[in-house]
N, C-alpha and C positions, 0 to 999 in steps of 0.2 A: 246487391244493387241498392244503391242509397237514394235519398229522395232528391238529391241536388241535380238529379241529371235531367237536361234539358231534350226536352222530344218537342214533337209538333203536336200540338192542338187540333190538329184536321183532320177525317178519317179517310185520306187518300192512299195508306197504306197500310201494313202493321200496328197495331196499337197495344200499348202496353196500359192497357183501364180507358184508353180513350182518352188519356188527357198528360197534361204536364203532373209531376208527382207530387209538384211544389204547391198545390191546391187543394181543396174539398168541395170544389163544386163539382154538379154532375155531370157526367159524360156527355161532351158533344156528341158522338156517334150514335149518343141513343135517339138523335132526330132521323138517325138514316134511315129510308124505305126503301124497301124493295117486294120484288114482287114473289109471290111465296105458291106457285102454283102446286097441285098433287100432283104425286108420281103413279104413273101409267101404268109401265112394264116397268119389267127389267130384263140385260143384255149382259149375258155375261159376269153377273150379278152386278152390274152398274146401273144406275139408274137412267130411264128415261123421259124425259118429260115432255106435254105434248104442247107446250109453251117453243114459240123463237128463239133462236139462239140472243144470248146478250143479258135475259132476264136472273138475276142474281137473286142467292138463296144463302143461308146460313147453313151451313154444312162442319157438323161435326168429325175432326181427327181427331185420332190415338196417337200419340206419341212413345217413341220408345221413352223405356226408363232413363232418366236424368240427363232429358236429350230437349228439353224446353224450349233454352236457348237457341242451344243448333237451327231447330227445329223454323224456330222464329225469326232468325237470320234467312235461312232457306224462302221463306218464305218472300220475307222485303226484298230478295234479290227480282223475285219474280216480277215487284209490283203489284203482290194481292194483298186488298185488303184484309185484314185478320185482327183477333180478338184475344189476348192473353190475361184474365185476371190474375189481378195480383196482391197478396194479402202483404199487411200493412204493421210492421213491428215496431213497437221503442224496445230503444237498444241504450245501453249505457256505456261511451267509449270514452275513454281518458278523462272523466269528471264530465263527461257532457251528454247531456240526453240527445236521443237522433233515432228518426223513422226509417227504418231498411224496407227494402221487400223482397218479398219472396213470392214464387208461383202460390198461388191458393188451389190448384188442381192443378197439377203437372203432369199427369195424364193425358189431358185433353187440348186442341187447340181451335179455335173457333173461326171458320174463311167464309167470306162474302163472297162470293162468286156465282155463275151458271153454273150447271149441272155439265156441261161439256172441257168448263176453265179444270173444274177440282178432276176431273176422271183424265186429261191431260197431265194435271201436275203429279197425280199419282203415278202414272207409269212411266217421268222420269224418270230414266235410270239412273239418274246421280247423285237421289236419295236411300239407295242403297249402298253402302260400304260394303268394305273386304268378307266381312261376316253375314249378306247377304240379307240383313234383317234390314225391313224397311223403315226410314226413319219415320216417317206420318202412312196412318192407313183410314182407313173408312171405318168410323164406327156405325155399326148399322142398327135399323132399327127392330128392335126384338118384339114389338108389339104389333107388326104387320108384316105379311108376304106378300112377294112382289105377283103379281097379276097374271104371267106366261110361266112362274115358278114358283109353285107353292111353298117349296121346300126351302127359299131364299128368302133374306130379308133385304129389305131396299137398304140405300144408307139414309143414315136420319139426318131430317131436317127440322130446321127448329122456325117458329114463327117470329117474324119480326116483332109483332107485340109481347110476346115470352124472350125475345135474346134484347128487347131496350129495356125490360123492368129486368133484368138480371145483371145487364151494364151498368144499367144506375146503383143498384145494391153493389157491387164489387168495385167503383168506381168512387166507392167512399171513405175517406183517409179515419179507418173506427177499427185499432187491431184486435176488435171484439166480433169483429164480423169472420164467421168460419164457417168451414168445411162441416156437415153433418151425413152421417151415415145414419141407417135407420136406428143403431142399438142404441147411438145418445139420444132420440127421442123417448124420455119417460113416459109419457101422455100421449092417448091419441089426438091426431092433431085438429085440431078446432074449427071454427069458420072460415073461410075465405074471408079477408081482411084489405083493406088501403088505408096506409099512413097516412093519418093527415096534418101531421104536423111534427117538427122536429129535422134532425139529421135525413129522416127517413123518409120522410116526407114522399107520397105518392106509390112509395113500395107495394107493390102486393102480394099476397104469400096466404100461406094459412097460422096462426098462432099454434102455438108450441108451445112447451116447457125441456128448457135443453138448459145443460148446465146449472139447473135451481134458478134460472131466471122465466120470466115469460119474451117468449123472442116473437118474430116474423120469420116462419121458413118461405124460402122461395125455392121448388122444384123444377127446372130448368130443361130433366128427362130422369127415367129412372137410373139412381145413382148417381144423380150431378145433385148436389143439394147444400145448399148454403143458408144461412141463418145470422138475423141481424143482431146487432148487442141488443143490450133491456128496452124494450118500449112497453111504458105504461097503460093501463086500459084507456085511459081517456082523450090518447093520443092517434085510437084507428078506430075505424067505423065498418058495418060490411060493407064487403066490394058487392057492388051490383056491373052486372054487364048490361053496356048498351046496347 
């Protein structure tokens, strides 16, 4: 997928970084709110919340293997809003330099919806093929049980203040910005940090040392973990919460 391809700018449905590819500013989408209630019980092991129906959450799928795309056409057809970062390459074709992209986690896809839109979309049945394997599932969250089942986990949801600073980190045209698993962290990781100035400007994370560089990581949930190119010390400050 090369950068010349023309998308929308608005986050009324699928987005591929939230923006056109032909930029480096940051993600419209990451103005979007919504309301991020806790989950109650659980039903079946679906979650229920004790919010109105309507109120939209970020809710984490699993994608099969090498099924992104699919996945994210599926998706547009519905009309849900959704989230696919996208990592950002120079590529050298015929004497001429050009930015490609590719999924930066292919594993995962990220839907704005209620709690009743995504437990609908799941039990489509014509995200199952011949082979029965479902194309998007619930990734759940491993750090809590659901309330009427101890033995269950809810599916995870992400806060809107943790899925706009992770939009804005992946929504920036830098093909230094990657994927981190825990083994490329050399060093334990450092302070809570916010950029203040530069590309990264507003990022928050904790400092690292990943690849012989000093980065920004940003943890998103355990196992989702992305890290900025170099920023210099005198470029972030601690993060304080207000």
């Amino acid at each position: 997928m090369e950068d010349n391809t023309k998308q929308s700018s608005t986050a009324d449905a699928s987005l591929y970084n939230g923006q056109p590819t032909d930029t480096g500013s940051s993600c419209p989408s990451a103005r979007l709110t919504s309301c991020t209630p806790s989950i109650q019980e659980c039903k079946d092991g679906v979650s229920v919340e004790n919010v109105p129906l309507g109120n939209k959450q970020w809710f984490v799928l699993r994608v099969t293997y090498g099924r992104i795309v699919k996945a994210k056409a599926f998706i547009e057809a519905k009309g849900i809003e959704s989230y696919v970062p996208l990592h950002y390459k120079e590529i050298w074709k015929q004497g001429k330099r050009r930015i490609i992209t590719e999924p930066l986690i292919p594993s995962f896809l990220f839907v704005h919806v209620s709690a009743e839109q995504v437990d609908s979309l799941l039990q489509d049945k014509s995200i199952k093929p011949l082979e029965n394997i479902a194309l998007l599932s619930y990734y759940y969250d491993h750090t809590s049980h659901c309330e009427n089942s101890p033995t269950k986990n809810p599916p995870l949801v992400i806060s809107d203040a943790a899925m706009d600073n992770f939009i804005r980190l992946t929504s920036i045209h830098n093909p230094h910005i990657i994927p981190v698993t825990s083994e490329n962290i050399k060093y334990k990781l450092g302070d809570e940090v916010v950029i203040t100035e530069g590309e990264f400007k507003d990022i928050r994370g904790r400092v690292a040392r990943i690849a012989g560089q000093q980065r920004v990581l940003v943890e998103l949930f355990d196992g989702c973990l992305v890290a900025t190119a170099y920023v210099p010390k005198n470029a972030m400050k601690p993060y304080v919460e207000h």
